[in-house]
N, C-alpha and C positions, 0 to 999 in steps of 0.2 A: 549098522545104520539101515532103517529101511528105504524099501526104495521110494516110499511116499514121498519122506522128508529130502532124500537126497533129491527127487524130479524139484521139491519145493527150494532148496537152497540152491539149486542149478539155476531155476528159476528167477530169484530173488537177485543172484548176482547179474544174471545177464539184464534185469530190468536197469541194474544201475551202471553198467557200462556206459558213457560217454558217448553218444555217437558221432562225435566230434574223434573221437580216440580210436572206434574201430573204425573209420573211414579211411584209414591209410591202409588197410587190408582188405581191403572191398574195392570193386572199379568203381574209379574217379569219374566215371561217363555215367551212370546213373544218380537217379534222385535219393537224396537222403532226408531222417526227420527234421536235419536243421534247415533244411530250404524251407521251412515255413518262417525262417528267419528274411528268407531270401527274395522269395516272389513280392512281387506289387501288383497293386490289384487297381486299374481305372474305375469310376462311379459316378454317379448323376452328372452327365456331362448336360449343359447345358448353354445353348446358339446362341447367339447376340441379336441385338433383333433384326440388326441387318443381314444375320447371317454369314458375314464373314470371319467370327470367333467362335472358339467353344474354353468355356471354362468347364474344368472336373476336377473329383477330387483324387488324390494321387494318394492308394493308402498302403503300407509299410507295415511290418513290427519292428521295432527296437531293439535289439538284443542287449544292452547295457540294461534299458528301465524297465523288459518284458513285458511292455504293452505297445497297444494297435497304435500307431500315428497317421495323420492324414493334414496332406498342404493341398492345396488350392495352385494348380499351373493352368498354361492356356495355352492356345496351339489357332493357327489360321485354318480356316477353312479346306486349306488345300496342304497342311498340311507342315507349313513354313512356319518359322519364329516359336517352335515348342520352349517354353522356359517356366519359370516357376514363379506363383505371385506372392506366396507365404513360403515360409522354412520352419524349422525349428520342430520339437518334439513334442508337437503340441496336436492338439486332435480340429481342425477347420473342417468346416462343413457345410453343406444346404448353398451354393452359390447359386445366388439370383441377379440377373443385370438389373439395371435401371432399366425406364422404356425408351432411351434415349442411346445405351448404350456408353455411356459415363463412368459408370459407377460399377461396381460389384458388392451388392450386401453379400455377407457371412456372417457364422455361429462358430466363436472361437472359442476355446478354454485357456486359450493364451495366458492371461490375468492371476489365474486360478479354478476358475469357473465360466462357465458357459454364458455367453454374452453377446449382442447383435454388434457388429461392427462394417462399418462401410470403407468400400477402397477406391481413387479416383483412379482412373486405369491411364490418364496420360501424366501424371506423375507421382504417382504410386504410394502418396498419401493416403493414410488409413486411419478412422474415426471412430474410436470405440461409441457406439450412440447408448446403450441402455448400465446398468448397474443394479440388474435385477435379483431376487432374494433363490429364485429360481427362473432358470436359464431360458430362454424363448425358444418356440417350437413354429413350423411351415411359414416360415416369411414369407412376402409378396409386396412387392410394388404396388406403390398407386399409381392409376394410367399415365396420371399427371409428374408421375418420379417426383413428389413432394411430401410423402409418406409410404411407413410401413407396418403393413398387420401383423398380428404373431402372436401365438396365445402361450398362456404363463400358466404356472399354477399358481394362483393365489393362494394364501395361510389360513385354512382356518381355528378355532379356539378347537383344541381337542377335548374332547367326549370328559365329561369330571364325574363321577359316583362319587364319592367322598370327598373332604379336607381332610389331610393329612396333618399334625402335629409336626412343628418344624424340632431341626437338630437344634440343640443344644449350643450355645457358644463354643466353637473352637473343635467341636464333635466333628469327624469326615462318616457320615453316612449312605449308604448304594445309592446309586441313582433310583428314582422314583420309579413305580412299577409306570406300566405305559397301557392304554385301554386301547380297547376297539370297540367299534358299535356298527360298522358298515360289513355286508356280506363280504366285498372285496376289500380288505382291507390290506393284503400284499400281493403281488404281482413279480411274474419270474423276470429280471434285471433289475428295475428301481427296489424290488429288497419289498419291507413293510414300508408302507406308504405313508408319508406324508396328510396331517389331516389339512383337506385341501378341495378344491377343483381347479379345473382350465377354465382359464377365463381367455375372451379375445379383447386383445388392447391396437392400439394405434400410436405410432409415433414418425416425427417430425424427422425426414428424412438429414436433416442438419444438426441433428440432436434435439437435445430436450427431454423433458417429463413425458413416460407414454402415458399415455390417458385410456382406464380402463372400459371398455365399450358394455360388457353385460356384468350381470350377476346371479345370483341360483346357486343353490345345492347339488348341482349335479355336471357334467364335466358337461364344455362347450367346444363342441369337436371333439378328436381323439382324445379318449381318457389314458389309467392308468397303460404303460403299454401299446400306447396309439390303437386301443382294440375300441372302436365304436367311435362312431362319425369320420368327419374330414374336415382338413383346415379351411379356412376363408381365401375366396377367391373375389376378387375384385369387379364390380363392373365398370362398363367402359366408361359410363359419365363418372366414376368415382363418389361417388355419393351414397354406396350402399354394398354389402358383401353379402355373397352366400354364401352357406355352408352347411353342415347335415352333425344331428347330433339328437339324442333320448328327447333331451327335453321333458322329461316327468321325473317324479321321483322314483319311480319305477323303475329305475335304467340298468340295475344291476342284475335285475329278475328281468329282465327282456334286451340278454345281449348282440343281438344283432339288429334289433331296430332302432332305426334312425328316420327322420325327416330332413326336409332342405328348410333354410329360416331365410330368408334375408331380413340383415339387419341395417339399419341407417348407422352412415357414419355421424352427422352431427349430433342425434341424442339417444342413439343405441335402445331404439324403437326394434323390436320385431315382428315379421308374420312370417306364419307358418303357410307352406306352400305344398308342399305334399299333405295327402292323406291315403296311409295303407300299412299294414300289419306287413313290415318285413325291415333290411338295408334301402335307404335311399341317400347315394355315396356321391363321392369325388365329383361335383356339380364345377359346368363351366360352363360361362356364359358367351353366345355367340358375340361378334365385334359390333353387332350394330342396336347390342341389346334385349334381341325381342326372344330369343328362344335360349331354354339352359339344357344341355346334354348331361346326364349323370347316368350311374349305373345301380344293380340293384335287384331284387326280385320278390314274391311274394311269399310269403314265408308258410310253408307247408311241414317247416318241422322235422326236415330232412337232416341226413348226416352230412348229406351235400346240396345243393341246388345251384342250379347254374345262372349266374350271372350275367344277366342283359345289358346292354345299352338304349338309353331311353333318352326320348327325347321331348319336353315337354314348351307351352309356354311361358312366360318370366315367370306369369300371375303364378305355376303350377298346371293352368289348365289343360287339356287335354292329353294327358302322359299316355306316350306308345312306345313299345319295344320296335328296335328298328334293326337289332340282329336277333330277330324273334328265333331263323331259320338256323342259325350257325352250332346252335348246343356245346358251346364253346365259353368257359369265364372269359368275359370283357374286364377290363380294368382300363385306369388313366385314360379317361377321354380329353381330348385337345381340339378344339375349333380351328378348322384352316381359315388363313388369311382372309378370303374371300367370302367366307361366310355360307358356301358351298358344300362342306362335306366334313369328315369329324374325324382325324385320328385316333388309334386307341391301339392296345395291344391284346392279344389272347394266347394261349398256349395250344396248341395241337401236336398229338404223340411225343410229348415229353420239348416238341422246337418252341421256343418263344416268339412272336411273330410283333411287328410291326404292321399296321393293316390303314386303310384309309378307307372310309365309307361314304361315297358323295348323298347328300339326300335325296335323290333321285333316280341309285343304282344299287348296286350289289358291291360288296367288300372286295376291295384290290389289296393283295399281301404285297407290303413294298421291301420287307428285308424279313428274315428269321436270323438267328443266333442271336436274340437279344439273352443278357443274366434273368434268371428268374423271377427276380423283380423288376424286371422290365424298366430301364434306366431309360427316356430318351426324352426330348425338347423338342419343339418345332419351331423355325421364322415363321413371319408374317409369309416369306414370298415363298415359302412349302418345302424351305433347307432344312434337314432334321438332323439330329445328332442324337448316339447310341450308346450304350455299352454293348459290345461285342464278346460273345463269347463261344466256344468252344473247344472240344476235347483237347485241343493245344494249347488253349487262349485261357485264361483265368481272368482276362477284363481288357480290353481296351475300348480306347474312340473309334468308331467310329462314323462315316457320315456319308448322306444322302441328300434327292431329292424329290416332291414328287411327282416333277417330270422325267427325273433319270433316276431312277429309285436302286441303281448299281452302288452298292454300299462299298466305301474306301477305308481302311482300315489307315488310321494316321498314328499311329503309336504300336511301340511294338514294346514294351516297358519288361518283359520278360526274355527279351531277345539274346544277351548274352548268356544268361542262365542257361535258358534252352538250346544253343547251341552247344555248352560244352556239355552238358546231362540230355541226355536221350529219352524223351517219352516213351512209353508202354502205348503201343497201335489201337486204337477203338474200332471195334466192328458191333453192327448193328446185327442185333440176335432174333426170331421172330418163332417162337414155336407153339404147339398148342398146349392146352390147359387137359391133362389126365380128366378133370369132373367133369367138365360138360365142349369140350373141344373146342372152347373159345381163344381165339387167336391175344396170345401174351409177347408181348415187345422188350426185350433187352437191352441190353447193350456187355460187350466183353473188351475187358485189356487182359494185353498178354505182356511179357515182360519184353524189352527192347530188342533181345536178342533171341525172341521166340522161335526155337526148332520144333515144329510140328511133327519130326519123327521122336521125339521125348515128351514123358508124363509131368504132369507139373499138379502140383497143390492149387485146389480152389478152393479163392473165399469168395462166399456167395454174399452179398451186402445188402441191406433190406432198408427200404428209407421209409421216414417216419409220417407224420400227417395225423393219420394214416391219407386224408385227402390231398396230399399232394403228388407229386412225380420226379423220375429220372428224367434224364433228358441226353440228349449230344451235348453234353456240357462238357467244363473241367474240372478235375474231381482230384485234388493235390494228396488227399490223403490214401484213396486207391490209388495213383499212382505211384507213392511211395513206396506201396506193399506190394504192387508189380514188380518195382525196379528189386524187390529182394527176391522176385522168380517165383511169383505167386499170380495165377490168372484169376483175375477178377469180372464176378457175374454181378448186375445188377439190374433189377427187371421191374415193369411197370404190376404186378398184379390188379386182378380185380379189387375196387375201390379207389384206383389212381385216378386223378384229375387226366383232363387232356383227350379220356376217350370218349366223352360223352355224359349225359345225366345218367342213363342208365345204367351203364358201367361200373361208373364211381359210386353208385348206389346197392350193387348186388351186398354190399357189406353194410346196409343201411339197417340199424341192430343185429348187425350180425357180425361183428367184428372184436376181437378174431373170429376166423371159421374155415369157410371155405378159401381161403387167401393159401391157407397151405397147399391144396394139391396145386394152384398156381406157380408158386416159389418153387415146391418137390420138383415138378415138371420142369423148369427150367431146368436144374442139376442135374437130371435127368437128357435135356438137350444137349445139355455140352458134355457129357459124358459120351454123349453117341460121338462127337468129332474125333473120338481115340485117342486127343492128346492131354486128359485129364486122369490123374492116378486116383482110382475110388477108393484107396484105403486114405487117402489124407482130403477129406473135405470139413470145410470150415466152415461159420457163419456167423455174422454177426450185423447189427446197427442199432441206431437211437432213436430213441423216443417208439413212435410209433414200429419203425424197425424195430426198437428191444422189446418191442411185447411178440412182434413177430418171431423173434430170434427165439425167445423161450416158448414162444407156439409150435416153433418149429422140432425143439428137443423135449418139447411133452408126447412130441408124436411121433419120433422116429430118433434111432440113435446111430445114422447114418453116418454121421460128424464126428472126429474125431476130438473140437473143441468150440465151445462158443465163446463166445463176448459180446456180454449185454449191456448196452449202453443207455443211461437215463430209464429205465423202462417203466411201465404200468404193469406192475403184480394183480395186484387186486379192488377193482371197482368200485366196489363200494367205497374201500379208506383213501382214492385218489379221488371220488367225486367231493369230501368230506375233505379236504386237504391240501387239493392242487389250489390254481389261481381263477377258476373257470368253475364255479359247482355250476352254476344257472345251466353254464352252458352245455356241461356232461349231464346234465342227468335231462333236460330237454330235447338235446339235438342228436346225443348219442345213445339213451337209453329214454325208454317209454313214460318215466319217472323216476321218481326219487328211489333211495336204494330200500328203505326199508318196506317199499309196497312193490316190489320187482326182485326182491333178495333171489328168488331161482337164477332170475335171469343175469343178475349183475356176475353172480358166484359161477356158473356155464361159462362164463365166454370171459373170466379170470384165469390167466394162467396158473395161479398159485391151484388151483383144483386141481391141476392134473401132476403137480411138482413132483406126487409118487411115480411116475414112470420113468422121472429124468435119470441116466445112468451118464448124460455127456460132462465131463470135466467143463465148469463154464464160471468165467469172469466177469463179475458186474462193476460197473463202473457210475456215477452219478457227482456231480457239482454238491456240497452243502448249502446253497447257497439257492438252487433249485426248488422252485414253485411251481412249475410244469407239469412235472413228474418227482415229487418232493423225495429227497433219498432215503426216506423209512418205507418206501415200497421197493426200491433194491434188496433194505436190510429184510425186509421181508422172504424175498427170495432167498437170499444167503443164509439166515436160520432156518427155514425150510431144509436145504440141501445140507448142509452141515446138519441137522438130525436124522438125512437119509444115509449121510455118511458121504456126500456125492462131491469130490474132489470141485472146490471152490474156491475163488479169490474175491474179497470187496476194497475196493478201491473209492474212496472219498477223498474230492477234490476242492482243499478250500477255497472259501472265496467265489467258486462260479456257480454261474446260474446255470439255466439249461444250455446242454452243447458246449461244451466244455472245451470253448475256444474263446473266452475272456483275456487272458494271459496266452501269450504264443508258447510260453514253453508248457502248460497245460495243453495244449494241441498237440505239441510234438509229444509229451508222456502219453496222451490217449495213443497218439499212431503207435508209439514204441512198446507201449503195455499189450494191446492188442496183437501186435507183430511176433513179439515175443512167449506170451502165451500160447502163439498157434503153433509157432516154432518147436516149444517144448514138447509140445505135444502131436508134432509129425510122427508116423511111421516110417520107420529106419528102414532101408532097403533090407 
C-alpha cells in the first residue's frame, strides 16, 4: 500500500471518530468540538426605559434538532430576578419595550415562521399581532406605545419570457424553470431570492391589519441581506419615521448609497433629506425633534473609508461630521436623554468601545469589550446595557452608566462550562512588519497547560474581510485547537479595520499582496519566543483569511499544512458569481474584469497555484454566494493536476461560514484539527 493512500485512510478514519467517543482518553479539563454544543452566547440586550431591566436574547444550539435556538430572559438592573420570558426550541428575537415599559414586542418562528408578537410583562400574556407571508424585520415602537414599524418583503409578479403549455390531465411534470432579471438576484443566507422588495408597514400595537406605508421597485431600508439602508426610526411626535435607503432604480449598481427619507405615518408621503454620493445610515432623531445624528461618508470609491458621525438638522440641513478627528468606523448612534450629547460605538486595535459625545466636547469612552457587532441600548436617564465580550467571555450582560460608566457584568451563562474546562491564556503580540517596519498587533493562545520550556505546533489563523479585525475577543473555535496543544497566532495585518483609513487602505487594490510579509513576520515573532517547533507550522482561515491562507502557500512552503476555508480563487469568476458584483468590481477592483483582466488575474491566487507544494484542505458551504464553492473547486483541480496532496470538503446546506448547523461547526473545527494532525512532523 502506498504511503499516499495509507496518510489518506489514516486520515479518513480519524475525521470520523466521534468526539464524544475519544473524549474519555483525552483530559476531561479541556475544551472539546462538542462544546459548541455547550456554550451560550448573550445578544442584543436591551434597558427598559426606566432602566431598571434589561431584556436579551439567550442563544444555544440543540443537539437533538442541530440548529441555533434563542429565548428572550431578563435580569434587573442590578443584577436580581434573572429568569426566562420564552422557552422552547424556537428561534425569538429583536426584543423591544414598549415606551412605557409594559410590554415586550418580539420576532418569533414559534408558529412555523417568523412573526411579530407582543408580551405583557406583568402577566406574561403573549399576542401574536401579524400572519405575514414573509416574516417582519427592525421593529420599533411608537412613542405613544400605540403602534409598530417593521418592514416586510412584499411579493412581487416574477419576471415571465414566455407561456408555457400546461401538463396534460393526470401528467406529473418538473417544476417550472424559474427566471431572473435583477443583477442581485441571490444573496449568501436567504438562498435565490424571492421576486420582491422591503417595504415599511405599521401596525396597531393590539393587533390588527398592518397597513403598508410605501411602494417602489426597489428595497425600503435594508435589502436582500440587510446590505443597504436602515430600518425606520420613529419621531418623538409620532407622526413620521426616518430612515435611509437607494431610493432609485439604480440601487443595485450603487451599493453603498443610501439617503435619509422621512416618511409620514398617516399617508406614507416622503422627502428626501440628504443629498450626497456615498452611506447615509442608522438616523436617530434627538428627543425634542429638531436635529437627527446618523452615520456615513462620502464615497471616494475606496476598499475602505471610514465612517463618521454626522449630525444634521430634521429638514437634512446643514450636515457635519462631529467625529471628523477620531479615523475610527462610527456605528449605532443613540441620543442621550437630555438631548445633550450622542452615544455610539467604534472599534480601536481590534477593542469594541462604547463612547459618548456631548455636542459641545470631545468623545468619552465609557466601557470596551463590547461583541463585534456592538450589542448595546441606552435609558432615557444615561443606564446603558451591553454584550460583553472577551477572550474568556463568548457574551454576556452587561451594564452601566453614564455617570458611573464602571461596567458590571450580570450574567455569567458560561460559568459552569468554564469552570470544569480550562481556557488556552490570551496574550497580546505586537511586532514589526519585514516590508516596511510597520508596527502589526496580534494576539496568541497557548494551550492551558502551557510549559514554555517545550515546542508546540502553530496555527497561524487569518480572518477574513479582508476589511475587518481580530480583536481581545473569544474565539471557541481556536480555543478548541489550543486545548489539543496547538498555540494559536492571530494578527491584525495591513488592511484591518480599527488602525486607521490609511492602514486599512495600504491594500486598497492591492489585495492580496503585501499582507503576506505582515502574516510571515508575525511567524516569524513567535518563533523568536523558542517555544514554537518550526518543523510543524500550520495555517489556515475563511473567506478573506482563505485567499490569504492560499497567498500564503503560493509563496512559501514554510507550513507543513493548510486549510482553506470558503475562499476567493480567482477574480474575475467571484466578481461574475458571488452576491456583490457592483460591489467587487467598484470598490475592490478599478473595474469590471474584462477591461482590468492583468490586474484581476495578479492579485488571483489561482496564478501562482504552480508554486504550491503544501498538502492543503479546502472547505466551502453549497449553499455559499459569498465566496460561491466553484472557486474552492477551482483550487482543488488546480492542485490535483499538480499532483499537490488535497482534500475538498462541501458542506450541504450552508452558506458562507459554515456555522448554520452546529454540527457543521464542529466538522469544520475537527476536519481542520485533524488534517494538521495528520500532517505533524513526528519527533
Amino acid at each position: 500500500m502506498s504511503q499516499k493512500v495509507l496518510l489518506l485512510m489514516v486520515l479518513l478514519v480519524s475525521l470520523l471518530i466521534s468526539p464524544l467517543a475519544s473524549a474519555a482518553q483525552e483530559n476531561t479539563d479541556r475544551l472539546d468540538p462538542m462544546d459548541v454544543f455547550r456554550v451560550q452566547v448573550a445578544s442584543d440586550p436591551r434597558i427598559s426605559p426606566d432602566g431598571k431591566r434589561v431584556v436579551y436574547i439567550r442563544q444555544s444550539a440543540d443537539i437533538s434538532s442541530d440548529h441555533r435556538v434563542s429565548n428572550l430572559w431578563v435580569v434587573n438592573f442590578d443584577g436580581s430576578e434573572h429568569r426566562p420570558l420564552t422557552t422552547g426550541t424556537y428561534n425569538d428575537s429583536s426584543p423591544r419595550w414598549s415606551p412605557d415599559g409594559t410590554r415586550v414586542a418580539f420576532v418569533s418562528d414559534r408558529d412555523g415562521k417568523s412573526q411579530l408578537y407582543v408580551r405583557w410583562m406583568d402577566s406574561g400574556q403573549t399576542a401574536k399581532l401579524t400572519d405575514l407571508e414573509n416574516g417582519p424585520e427592525g421593529i420599533s415602537w411608537s412613542p405613544d406605545g400605540k403602534q409598530i414599524t417593521f418592514t416586510s418583503l412584499v411579493s412581487a409578479t416574477p419576471p415571465k419570457i414566455a407561456t408555457l403549455p400546461s401538463a396534460p390531465e393526470g401528467a406529473k411534470w418538473a417544476d417550472a424553470p424559474k427566471v431572473y432579471e435583477d443583477l442581485i438576484y441571490r444573496f449568501n443566507g436567504p438562498g435565490y431570492l424571492k421576486p420582491g422588495y422591503s417595504q415599511v408597514f405599521v401596525v396597531a400595537a393590539d393587533g390588527g391589519a398592518p397597513r403598508q406605508l410605501t411602494t417602489g421597485n426597489f428595497p425600503h431600508g435594508p435589502g436582500a441581506g440587510e446590505f443597504g439602508g436602515s430600518y425606520p426610526t420613529w419621531a418623538p411626535d409620532g407622526k413620521s419615521l426616518i430612515f435611509s435607503m437607494n431610493g432609485t432604480a439604480n440601487y443595485e449598481y450603487e451599493p453603498l448609497h443610501t439617503e435619509l427619507f422621512e416618511i409620514r405615518v398617516a399617508d406614507g408621503s416622503l422627502t428626501q433629506l440628504t443629498h450626497r454620493n456615498g452611506p447615509n445610515d442608522e438616523p436617530e432623531i434627538s428627543l425634542d425633534g429638531k436635529l437627527i445624528a446618523y452615520t456615513g461618508f462620502d464615497d471616494r470609491y475606496q476598499g475602505h473609508q471610514t465612517t463618521y458621525l454626522y449630525v444634521a438638522n430634521r429638514d437634512g440641513s446643514n450636515p457635519h461630521a462631529v467625529t471628523s478627528k477620531l479615523d475610527r468606523d462610527v456605528s449605532a448612534p443613540h441620543w442621550a436623554g437630555d438631548g445633550k450629547g450622542i452615544f455610539f460605538i467604534y472599534t480601536d486595535q481590534g477593542d469594541t468601545k462604547l463612547a459618548y459625545l456631548p455636542l459641545d466636547g470631545s468623545p468619552k469612552v465609557l466601557a470596551g469589550h463590547l461583541n463585534a457587532g456592538g450589542d448595546y441600548s441606552v435609558a432615557k436617564s444615561g443606564s446603558f446595557t451591553m454584550r460583553y465580550d472577551d477572550p474568556s467571555d463568548p457574551g454576556d450582560v452587561g451594564v452601566g452608566s453614564l455617570a458611573n460608566p464602571k461596567l458590571n457584568v450580570l450574567t455569567s451563562l458560561n460559568r459552569e462550562l468554564f469552570t470544569a474546562k480550562k481556557l488556552g491564556t490570551v496574550e497580546e503580540l505586537w511586532y514589526d512588519s519585514s516590508l516596511d517596519q510597520r508596527k502589526i498587533e496580534g494576539w496568541v493562545i497557548k494551550p492551558s497547560d502551557f510549559d514554555p520550556s517545550k515546542k508546540y505546533p502553530l496555527i497561524l489563523q487569518i480572518h477574513g474581510g479582508p476589511f475587518s479585525n481580530y480583536g481581545d475577543r473569544f474565539d471557541l473555535n481556536a480555543q478548541i485547537w489550543a486545548a489539543k496543544g496547538y498555540v494559536i497566532l492571530y494578527t491584525n495585518p495591513r488592511g484591518s479595520t480599527s488602525y486607521g483609513e490609511e492602514f486599512a487602505n495600504l491594500i486598497h487594490h492591492a489585495y492580496p499582496g503585501n499582507d503576506f510579509q505582515d502574516l510571515d513576520s508575525g511567524v516569524d515573532a513567535i518563533l523568536a519566543k523558542g517555544y514554537i517547533d518550526k518543523d510543524n507550522l500550520f495555517v489556515t482561515g475563511g473567506s478573506g483569511g482563505g485567499v490569504l491562507t492560499c497567498w500564503m502557500i503560493d509563496h512559501t512552503d514554510r507550513f507543513r499544512a493548510a486549510a482553506s476555508l470558503y475562499p476567493v480563487i480567482n477574480w474575475y469568476s467571484w466578481v461574475l458569481t458571488s452576491d456583490l458584483p457592483a460591489f467587487g468590481a467598484k470598490y475592490w477592483f478599478a473595474g469590471n474584469p474584462w477591461d482590468n483582466t492583468d490586474d484581476y488575474m495578479k492579485r488571483s491566487v489561482i496564478s501562482l497555484v504552480k508554486n504550491v507544494k503544501t498538502p492543503t484542505l479546502l472547505m466551502t458551504g453549497e449553499d455559499d454566494f459569498r465566496t460561491p464553492i466553484s472557486e474552492a473547486e477551482q483550487y482543488y483541480a488546480a492542485l490535483k493536476l499538480l499532483k499537490v496532496e488535497s482534500v475538498l470538503v462541501r458542506f450541504p446546506g450552508e452558506p458562507h461560514g459554515l456555522s448554520r448547523r452546529p454540527s457543521h461547526q464542529v466538522a469544520k473545527v475537527v476536519y481542520t484539527l485533524n488534517w494538521f494532525d495528520a500532517h505533524r512532523k513526528k519527533p
